[in-house]
C-alpha positions in Angstrom: -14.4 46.1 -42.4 -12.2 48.6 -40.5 -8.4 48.6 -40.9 -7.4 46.2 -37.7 -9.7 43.7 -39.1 -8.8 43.3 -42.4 -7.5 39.7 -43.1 -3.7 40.3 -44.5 -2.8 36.7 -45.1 -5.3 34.3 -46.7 -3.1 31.5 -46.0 -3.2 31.3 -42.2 -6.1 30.6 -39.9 -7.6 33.4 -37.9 -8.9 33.4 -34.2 -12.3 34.8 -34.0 -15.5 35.3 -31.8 -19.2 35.4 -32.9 -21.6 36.9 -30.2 -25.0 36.5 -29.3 -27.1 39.9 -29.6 -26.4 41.3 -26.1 -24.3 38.7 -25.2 -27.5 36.6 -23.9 -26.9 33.4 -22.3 -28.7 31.3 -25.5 -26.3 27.8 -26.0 -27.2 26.3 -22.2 -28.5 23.1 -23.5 -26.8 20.1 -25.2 -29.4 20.6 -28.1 -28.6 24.1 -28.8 -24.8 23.2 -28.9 -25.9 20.7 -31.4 -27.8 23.3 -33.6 -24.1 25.0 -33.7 -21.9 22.6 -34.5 -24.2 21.4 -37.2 -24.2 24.4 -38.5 -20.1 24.9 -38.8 -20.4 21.4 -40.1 -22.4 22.8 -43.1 -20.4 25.5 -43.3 -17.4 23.1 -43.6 -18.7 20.7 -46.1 -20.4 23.5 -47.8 -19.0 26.7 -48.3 -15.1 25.8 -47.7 -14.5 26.3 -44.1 -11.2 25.1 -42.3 -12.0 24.3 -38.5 -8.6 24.4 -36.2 -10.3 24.5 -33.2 -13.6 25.7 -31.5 -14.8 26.5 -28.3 -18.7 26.9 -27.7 -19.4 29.2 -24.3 -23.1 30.1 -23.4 -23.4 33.3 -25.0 -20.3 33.1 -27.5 -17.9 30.9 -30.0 -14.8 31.3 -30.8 -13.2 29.8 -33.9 -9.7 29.2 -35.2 -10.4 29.1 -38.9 -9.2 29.3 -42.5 -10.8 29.4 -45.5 -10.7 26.1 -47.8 -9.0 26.4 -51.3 -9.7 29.3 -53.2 -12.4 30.6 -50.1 -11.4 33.8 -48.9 -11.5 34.6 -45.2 -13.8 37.5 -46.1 -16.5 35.7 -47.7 -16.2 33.1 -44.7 -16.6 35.7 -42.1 -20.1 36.8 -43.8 -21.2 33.3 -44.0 -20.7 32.4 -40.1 -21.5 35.8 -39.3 -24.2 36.8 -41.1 -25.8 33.9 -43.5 -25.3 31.0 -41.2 -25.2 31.9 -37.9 -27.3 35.1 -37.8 -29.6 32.7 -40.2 -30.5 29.5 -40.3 -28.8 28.9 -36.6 -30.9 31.5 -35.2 -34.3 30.2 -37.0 -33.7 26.6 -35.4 -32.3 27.9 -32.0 -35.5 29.7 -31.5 -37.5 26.7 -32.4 -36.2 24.9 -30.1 -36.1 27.7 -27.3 -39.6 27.5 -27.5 -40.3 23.7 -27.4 -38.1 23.6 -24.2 -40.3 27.0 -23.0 -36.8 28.8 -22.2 -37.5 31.9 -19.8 -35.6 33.7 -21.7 -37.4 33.4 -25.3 -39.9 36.5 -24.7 -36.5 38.9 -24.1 -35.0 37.3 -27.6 -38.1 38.3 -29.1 -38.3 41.7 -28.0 -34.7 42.5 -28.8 -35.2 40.8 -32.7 
């Protein structure tokens, strides 16, 4: 984590953004909006996230979080980042991409 992104005060929430790879336009249908707020709903009940506010955008989310507790910012930034969103979201996202036949499933393949 370089030095302008280290979180300084674990007891205030922090505005972020989590991208898609190639900032590809992926959350364009009600049900893959769903597949993303269920998952920052897991995350919440789950692995201690605070949720201030949240904006989803088709390629793009932004978050105003805190960590819950004793849950440091740190560890929640790997979870959305990495674990849950880079994970399990973009397991079911695909899934679904491919039962609606989304044109753009063959690019999100190529670029895996």
């Amino acid at each position: 984590m370089s030095e302008k992104y280290k979180i300084r005060d674990q007891d205030k929430p922090y505005f972020i953004t989590i991208s898609v790879v190639e900032w590809i336009d992926v959350i364009t249908r009600p049900v893959y909006k769903e597949i993303v707020i269920e998952s920052l709903q897991y995350c919440q009940t789950e692995k201690g996230l605070g949720i201030y506010a949240w904006c989803i955008m088709s390629n793009h989310l932004h978050l105003i979080i805190k960590g819950k507790g004793n849950v440091k910012m740190e560890v929640m930034m790997t979870n959305l980042k990495m674990t849950q969103y880079f994970g399990v979201m973009a397991k079911d996202l695909l899934f679904v991409i491919q039962f609606f036949g989304q044109s753009i499933l063959g690019y999100m393949i190529q670029i895996q």
